[in-house]
N, C-alpha and C positions, 0 to 999 in steps of 0.2 A: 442428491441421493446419498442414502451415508451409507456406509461401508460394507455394510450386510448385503445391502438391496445389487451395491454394484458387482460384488461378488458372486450373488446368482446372476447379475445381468452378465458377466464376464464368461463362467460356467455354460448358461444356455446360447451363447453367443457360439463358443467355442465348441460344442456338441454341436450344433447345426451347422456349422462351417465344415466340421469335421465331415457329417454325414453329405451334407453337398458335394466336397471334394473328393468322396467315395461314388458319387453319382457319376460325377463332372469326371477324374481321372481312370475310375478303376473299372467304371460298368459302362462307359461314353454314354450316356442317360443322363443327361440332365433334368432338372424339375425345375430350374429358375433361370432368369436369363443372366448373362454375365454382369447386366450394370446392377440388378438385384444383388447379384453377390456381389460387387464389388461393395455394393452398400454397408452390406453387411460384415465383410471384411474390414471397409475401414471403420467403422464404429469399435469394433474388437480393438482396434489397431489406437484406436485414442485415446479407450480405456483403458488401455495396457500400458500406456505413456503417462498417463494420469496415475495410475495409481500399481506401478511397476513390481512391487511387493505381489502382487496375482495374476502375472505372467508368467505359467508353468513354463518347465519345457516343454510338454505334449500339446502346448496351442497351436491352432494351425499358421499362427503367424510364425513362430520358429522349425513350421516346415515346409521342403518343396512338394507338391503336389500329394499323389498319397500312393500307400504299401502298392506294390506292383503285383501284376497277376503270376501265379506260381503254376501256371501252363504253359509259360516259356523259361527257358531257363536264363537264370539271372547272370547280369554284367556289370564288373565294379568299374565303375570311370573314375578311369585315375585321375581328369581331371574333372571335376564337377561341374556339371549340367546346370548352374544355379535357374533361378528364376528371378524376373526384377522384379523391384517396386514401383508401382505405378502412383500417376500423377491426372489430376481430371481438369485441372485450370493452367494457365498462363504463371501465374503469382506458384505457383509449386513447380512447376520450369525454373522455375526464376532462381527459385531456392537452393535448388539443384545445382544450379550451375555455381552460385555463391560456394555452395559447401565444396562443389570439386576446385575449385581457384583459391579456398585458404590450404587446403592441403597440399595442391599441387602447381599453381602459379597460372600463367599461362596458358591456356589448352587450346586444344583445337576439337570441334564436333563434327560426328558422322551420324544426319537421320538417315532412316529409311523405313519402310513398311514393317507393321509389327503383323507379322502371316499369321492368323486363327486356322492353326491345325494343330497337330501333332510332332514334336519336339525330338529329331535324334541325333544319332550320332552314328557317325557311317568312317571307317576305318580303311586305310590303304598301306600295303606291304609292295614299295616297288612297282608303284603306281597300280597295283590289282586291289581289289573290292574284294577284301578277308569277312568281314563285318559290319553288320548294321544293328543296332540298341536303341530302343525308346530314353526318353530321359528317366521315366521313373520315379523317384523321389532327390533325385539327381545326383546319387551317390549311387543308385542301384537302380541298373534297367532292366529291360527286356531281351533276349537274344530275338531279334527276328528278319537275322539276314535272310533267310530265303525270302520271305515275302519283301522284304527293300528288293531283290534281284529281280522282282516282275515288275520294279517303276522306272518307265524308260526313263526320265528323266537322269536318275542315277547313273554316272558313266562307271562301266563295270574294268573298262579301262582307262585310266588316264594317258592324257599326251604326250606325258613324261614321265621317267621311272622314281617318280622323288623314295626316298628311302622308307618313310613312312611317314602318316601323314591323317591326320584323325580333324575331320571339320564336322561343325554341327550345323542341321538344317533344320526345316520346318516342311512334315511331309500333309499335301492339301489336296482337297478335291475342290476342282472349281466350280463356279457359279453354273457354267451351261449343264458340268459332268453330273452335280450334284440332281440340278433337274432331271436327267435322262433317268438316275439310279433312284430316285423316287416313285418317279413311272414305272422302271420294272418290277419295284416293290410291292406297288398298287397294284400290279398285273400278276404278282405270284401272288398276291392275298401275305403280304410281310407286314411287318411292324415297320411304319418307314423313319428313316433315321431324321431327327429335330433341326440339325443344321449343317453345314459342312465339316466343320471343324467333329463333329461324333462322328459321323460319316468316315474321313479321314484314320480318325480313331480305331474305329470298328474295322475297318477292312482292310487296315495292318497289323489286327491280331486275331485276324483271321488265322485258324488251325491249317487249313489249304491255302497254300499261295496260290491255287489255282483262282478261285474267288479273288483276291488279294488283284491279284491281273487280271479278273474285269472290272474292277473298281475304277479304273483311269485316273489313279493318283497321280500326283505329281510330287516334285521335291523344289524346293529355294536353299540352299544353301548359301548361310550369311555369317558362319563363323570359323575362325580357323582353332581349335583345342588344342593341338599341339602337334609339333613337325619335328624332323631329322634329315638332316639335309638340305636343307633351305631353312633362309629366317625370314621376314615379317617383323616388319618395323613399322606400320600404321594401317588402318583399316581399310582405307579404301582402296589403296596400292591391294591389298590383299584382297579385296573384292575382282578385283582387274587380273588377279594373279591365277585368282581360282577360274574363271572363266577360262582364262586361257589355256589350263587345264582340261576345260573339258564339262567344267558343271556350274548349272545354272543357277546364276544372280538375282537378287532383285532389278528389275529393269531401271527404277530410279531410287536412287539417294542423293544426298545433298551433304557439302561440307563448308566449314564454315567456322570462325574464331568467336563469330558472337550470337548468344543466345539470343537475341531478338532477331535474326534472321532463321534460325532456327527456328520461332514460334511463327513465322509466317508461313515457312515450307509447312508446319504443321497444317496450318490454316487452308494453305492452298491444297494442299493433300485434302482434307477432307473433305473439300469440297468438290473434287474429282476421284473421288475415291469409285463414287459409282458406274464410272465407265470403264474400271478395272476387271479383269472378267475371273480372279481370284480373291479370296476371303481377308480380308483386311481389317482390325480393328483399333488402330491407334499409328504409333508410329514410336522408334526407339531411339533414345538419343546415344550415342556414344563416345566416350573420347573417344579421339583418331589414334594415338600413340600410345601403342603395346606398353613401354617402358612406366609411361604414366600411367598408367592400367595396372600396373606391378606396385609399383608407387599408393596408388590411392587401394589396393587391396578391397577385401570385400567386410560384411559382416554377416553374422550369421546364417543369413540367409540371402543377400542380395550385393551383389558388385556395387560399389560405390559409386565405378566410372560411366556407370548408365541408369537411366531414366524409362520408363513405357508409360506413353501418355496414353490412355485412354480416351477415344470418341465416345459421348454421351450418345444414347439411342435417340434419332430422331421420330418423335409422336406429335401428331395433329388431331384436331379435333376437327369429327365431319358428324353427318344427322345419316341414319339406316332409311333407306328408301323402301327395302322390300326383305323378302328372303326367301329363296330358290331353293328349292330341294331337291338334289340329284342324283341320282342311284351308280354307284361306283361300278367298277368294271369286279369286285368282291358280292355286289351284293348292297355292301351299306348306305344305306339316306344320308347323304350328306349335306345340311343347308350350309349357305352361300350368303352372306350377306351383300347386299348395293346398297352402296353407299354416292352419297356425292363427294364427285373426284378432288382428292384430296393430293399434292406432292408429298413422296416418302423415300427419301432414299435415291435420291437422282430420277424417281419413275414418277408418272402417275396413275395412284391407284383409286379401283371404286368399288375393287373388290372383295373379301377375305372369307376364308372358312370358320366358322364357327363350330365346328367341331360334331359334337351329339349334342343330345336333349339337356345332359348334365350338365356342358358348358353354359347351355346359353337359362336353364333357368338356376345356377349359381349367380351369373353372372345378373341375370334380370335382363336377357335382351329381348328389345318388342320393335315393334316398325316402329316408324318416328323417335328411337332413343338418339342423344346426341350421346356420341362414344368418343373413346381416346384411340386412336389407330398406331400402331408402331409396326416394325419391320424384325420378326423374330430371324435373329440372327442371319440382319439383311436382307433377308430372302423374300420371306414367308409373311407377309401381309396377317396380321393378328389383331383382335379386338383387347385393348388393355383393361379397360371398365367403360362402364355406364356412368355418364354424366348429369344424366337427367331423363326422365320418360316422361311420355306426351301425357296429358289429362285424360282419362278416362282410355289409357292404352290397354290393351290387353295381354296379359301371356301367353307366349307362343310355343304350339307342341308339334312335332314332329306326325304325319299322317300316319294314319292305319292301313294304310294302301297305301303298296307301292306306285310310285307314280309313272312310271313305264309300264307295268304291266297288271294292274291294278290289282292282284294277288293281296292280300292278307303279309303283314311287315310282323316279326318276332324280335323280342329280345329277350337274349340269356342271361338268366340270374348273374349277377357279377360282371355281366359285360356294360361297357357305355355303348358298344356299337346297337342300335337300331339295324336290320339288315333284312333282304328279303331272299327268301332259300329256294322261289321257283326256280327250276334250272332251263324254264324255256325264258326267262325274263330275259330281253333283248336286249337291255342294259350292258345284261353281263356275259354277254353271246360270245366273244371275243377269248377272254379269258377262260371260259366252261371248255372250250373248244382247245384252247392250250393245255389246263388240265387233261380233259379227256383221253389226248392223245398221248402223253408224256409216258414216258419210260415206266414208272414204279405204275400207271393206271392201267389205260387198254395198250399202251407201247404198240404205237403204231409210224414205222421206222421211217422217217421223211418228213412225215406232219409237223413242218414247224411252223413258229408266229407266221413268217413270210409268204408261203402257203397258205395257212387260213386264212389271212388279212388279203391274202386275193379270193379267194373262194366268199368269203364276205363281200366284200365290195363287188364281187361278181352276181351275188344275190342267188349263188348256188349252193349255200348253205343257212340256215336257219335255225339247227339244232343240231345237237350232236348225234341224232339220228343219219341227218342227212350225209352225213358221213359213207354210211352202207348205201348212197343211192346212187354217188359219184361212177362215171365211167369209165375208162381208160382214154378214149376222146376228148371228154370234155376236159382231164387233165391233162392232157396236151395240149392245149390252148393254154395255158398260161404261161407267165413269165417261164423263162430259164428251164422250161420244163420239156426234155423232150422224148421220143414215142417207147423209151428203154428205160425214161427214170419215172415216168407216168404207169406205168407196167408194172414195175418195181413196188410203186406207190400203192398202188390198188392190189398188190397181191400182198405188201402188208397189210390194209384194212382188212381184206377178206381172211387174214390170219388170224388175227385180234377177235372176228367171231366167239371163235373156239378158248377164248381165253376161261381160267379160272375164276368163279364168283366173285371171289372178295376183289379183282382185279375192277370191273363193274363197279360194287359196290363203293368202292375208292374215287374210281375216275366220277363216278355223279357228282362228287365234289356237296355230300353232306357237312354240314359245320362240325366241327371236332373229331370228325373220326378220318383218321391217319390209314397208312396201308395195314401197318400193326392191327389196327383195331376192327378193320377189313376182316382180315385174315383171323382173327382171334373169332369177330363173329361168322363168317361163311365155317369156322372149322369147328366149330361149337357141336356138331353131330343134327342138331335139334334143327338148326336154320341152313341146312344146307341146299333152300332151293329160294326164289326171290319171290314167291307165293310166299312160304313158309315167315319170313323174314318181314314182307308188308302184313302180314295178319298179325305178328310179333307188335309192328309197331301201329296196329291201329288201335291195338288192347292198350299200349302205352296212352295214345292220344285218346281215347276215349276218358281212362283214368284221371290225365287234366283239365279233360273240359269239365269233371264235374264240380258241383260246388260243394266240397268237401274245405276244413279247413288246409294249408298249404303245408303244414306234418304230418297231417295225414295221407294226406298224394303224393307225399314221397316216399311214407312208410309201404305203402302201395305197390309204387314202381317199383323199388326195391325188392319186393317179392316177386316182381314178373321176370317173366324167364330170361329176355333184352337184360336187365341189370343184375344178374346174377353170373352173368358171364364171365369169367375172367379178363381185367384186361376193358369193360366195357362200361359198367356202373350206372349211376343213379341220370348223371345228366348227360352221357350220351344217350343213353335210352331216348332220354325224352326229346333231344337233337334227331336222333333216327325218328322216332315218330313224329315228331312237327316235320320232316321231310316229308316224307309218305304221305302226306296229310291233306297235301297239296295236290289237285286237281293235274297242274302240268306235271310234276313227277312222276303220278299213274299212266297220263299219258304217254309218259316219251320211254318209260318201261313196257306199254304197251307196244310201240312202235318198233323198239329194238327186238324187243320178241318178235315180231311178224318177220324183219328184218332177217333174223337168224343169230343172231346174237346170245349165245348160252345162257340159262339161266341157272345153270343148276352148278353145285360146289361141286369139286374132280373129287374122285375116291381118294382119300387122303394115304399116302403109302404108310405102311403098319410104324409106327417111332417105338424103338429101342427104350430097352429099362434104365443102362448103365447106368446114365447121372436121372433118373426119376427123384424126384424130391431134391435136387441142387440147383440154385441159384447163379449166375455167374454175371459177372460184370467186366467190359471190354476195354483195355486200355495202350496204348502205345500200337509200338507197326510190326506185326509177328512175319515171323521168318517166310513162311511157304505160303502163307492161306490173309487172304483181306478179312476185315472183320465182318463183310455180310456172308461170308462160307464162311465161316468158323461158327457166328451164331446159327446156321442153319445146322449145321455136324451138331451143334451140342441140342439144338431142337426136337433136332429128329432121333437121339438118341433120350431124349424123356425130361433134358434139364431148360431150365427158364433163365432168359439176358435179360438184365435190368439195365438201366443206364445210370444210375449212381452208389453208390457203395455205403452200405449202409452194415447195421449188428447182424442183419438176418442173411444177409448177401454170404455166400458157401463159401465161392474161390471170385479170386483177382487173375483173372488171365491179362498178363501183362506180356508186352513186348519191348521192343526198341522204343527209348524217348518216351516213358508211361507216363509224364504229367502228375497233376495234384490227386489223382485218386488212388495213387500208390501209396500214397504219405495217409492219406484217409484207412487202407486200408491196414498200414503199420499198428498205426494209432488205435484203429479199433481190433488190432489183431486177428484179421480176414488174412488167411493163409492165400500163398503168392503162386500161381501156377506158370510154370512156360506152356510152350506149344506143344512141347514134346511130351512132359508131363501130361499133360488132357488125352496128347494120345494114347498110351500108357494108361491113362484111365477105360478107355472104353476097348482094351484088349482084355482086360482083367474079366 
């Protein structure tokens, strides 16, 4: 290549790396798996050696991970969080060890597991738990000691009062926790997280620690940063040191003078890695001696006196037998690929998801392709490509009917999901039934998973109807239920009758519409009964069945009175009417009616002028009032809450600890309210 060519290759190198690491650190979203980046990383990393004249500063190789979120507040680590450089063969061990024995003689090595989670730093005053910080770009973290204080693993006090005391861990969700937290993702209808390590990520910068503590993290603490009042003179003594303290180690490392024992422990590790029931992805070499570690110094971005070897992803090749299509506990077709059983990752598998329609006709997947199988981020059984497809194979599409309940399947513009919106669909009976009952829906005070998953299996339920037919006997028979919380139970449902429309409207659990947009539509004046509302949306659905061009049917809806709503638009509209549209929907709105179940919107109480025509957007923890009474005070006096802060946005109601949209609102010069202040407003 001559020099022009490698300089854009350098450029585009270093822009996607960049944007990865913004995936990968700042948004826990990753787009590619880690041995893809690493590929990608070290090509950067070659060219940059080759031809060192076009290694800026701003490459990602001269930095650690990427800019931190500014919705926590930031922590300077006095001592740097680095990150290593990693090694993928034997012969770059080797090397490794060569370059630490000319600088510093002699050494001695500590492996142990290289833990794929989240990177911190956890702080002690006198053996108490002051502080916990993400690593960050490793000069600058995160504060997010309250949510480290909901990880039991963390001892909040030590066994001893050491004077102070700063060690760095790696905080994880394991292998079983991570499956549990996927299921209840799939069961709220979430986006579910790609592997453990984002998982991890995500649910330690969570805004609530209260989430943060159901996550079932855990922490490994494997480093000591710096102390006062005791010293540490080698690593693995200080592994032993910290335990005895009170926090939890890696269960195995290995020490050792020569690196070819070392590259077996690697070896054997890997190959038991799978019977570990935490996330694993390499393993780190260490000098053992502090002093040496002083001695051999770092560079600019990685310690000398350590090594991360990276495990290659294990892929095989197998031939697709079939493909299965199941209807999630959401609603959405999900095929299934069988395969013949292939070893992946210590298991054997013959199974994996293929995602939607998009994956599999990108990818070109038909019955009889022989495919490449890997294990996304150990777990997750994936199709990696198509190897080859059989002679006169066919392409494969996803059905038009539900396959549980043979209903008519929709997809929304812009979505991959394929999904089916009956709400008698048995599939998703489970789920409908969790919704329905939940708090912001019909809030129906008892009704939880545990209860309906009996009332299911008991075959005493079938829809969310059936709800209104239950007893007070027949729920005494069940589990843990006895004749004063069964009573209790049934005089919540019988409450829930008389609830408000949009409350209804919510719990049927339409695609896209929120309780917000519930309440925006039952308070519209115009749709205030659930006649008025199904007539709304069969004028919608009639509009797209015809054959008009697709500008035209939306210029359409746009003028019908559903998408003029504030707060409702063009493609909820048509979400509410492909609801309605459906045969079991009519029905089970029939049946709740017969039931007694209100139909009609409450008289809406008269809202106040004061803030009419003002904006307002909600930030930090205000004095007297949570942010869902404060946004109802400013509703009901005539002003609209948005949720990000924008030119048109009036006031910044801010409180205690307001986050990044205070600084948004500096910047774009959106005047700052207290709480006291708004009140003061609507006395005027």
């Amino acid at each position: 290549m001559n020099k022009e060519t490698v300089k854009q290759e350098i450029q585009r190198l270093q822009k996607l790396i960049s944007y990865h690491n913004k995936k990968y650190y700042t948004e826990d979203d990753p787009e590619i798996s880690d041995f893809e980046y690493d590929q990608l990383y070290r090509r950067l990393e070659e060219l940059e050696a080759q031809f060192p004249e076009m290694a800026t500063k701003n490459s990602p190789t001269q930095r650690i991970g990427d800019t931190v979120y500014n919705s926590f507040a930031p922590v300077v680590h006095q001592v740097p969080l680095e990150s290593l450089h990693d090694s993928f063969s034997a012969d770059e061990l080797r090397d490794f060890d060569r370059r630490v024995r000319e600088l510093a003689g002699e050494v001695e090595y500590v492996a142990e597991p290289k833990f794929d989670g989240l990177s911190v730093a956890l702080e002690y005053e006198y053996g108490v738990f002051v502080r916990g910080s993400t690593r960050g770009d490793g000069v600058t973290g995160e504060d997010v000691t309250e949510n480290i204080r909901t990880i039991r693993t963390v001892p909040k006090i030590l066994k001893e009062p050491i004077p102070f005391l700063e060690v760095r861990g790696e905080v994880y969700l394991s292998d079983s926790g991570f499956r549990r937290l996927c299921e209840r993702q799939e069961l709220l209808d979430e986006k579910p997280f790609k592997n453990p390590r984002n998982a991890a990520a995500g649910s330690l910068r969570q805004k609530d620690p209260k989430v943060t503590a159901e996550r079932e993290l855990d922490v490994f603490v494997f480093n000591v940063q710096q102390a006062r009042g005791e010293e540490f003179a080698y690593h693995d003594r200080s592994l032993k040191r910290l335990k005895e303290l009170g926090f939890t180690v890696s269960p195995v490392y290995f020490t050792s003078e020569h690196i070819e024992e070392i590259i077996h422990f690697i070896q054997t590790m890997g190959e038991k890695r799978w019977e570990l029931d935490f996330p694993i992805d390499g393993i780190v070499v260490k000098v053992n001696s502090f002093s040496q570690r002083e001695e051999l110094g770092s560079t600019a971005k990685f310690p000398r006196w350590a090594e991360a070897f990276k495990y290659p992803p294990e892929e095989k090749e197998t031939t697709l037998i079939s493909i299965e299509v199941n209807v999630g506990r959401t609603g959405v077709l999900t095929p299934t690929g069988v395969f013949e059983p292939v070893t992946l990752a210590g298991t054997t598998v013959s199974r994996a998801t293929l995602h939607n329609q998009d994956f599999i006709s990108e990818k070109d997947v038909r019955v009889g392709s022989k495919v490449i199988l890997r294990k996304a981020g150990e777990i997750i059984p994936e199709v990696v490509a198509v190897v080859a497809n059989l002679q006169n194979s066919q392409p494969f599409f996803l059905p038009s009917l539900c396959p549980s309940c043979g209903e008519p399947v929709s997809r929304q513009e812009g979505e991959a999901a394929t999904r089916c919106v009956n709400p008698q669909c048995p599939a998703q009976l489970f789920r409908h039934l969790i919704h329905f009952a939940s708090r912001d829906a019909m809030d129906i005070d008892g009704m939880g998973p545990a209860i309906l998953d009996q009332l299911i299996q008991k075959g005493m339920v079938s829809s969310p109807a059936d709800l209104y037919t239950i007893t007070p006997d027949q729920l005494e028979k069940l589990e843990r239920m006895g004749k004063k919380s069964a009573a209790n139970l049934a005089a919540a449902v019988e409450r829930s009758k008389s609830n408000d429309l949009y409350r209804l409207i919510f719990a049927l659990g339409i695609p896209h519409i929120g309780a917000k947009a519930a309440q925006a539509l039952c308070g519209s004046g115009s749709y205030a009964s659930m006649e008025k509302i199904m007539d709304a949306a069969a004028e919608v659905e009639l509009i797209c069945r015809s054959d008009e061009a697709e500008n035209v049917i939306k210029k359409q809806i746009a003028n019908c009175g559903l998408a003029q709503i504030d707060g409702i638009g063009v493609d909820m509209a048509v979400s509410i009417g492909d609801f309605f549209s459906h045969k079991g929907t009519q029905e089970l709105v029939k049946r709740l009616a017969e039931l007694g179940v209100n139909m009609q919107a409450h008289v809406q109480e008269e809202r106040g002028s004061a803030l009419a025509g003002k904006s307002f957007v909600l930030t930090g923890t205000l004095p007297t009032m949570s942010r869902k009474e404060a946004t109802q005070l400013i509703e009901k006096n005539g002003g609209k809450v948005g949720s990000a802060v924008s030119k048109k946005t009036s006031f910044l109601l801010a409180g205690k600890d307001p986050g990044s949209k205070l600084d948004k609102a500096n910047t774009l010069g959106v005047p700052i309210l207290s709480e006291s202040q708004l009140l003061e407003m609507l006395t005027q």
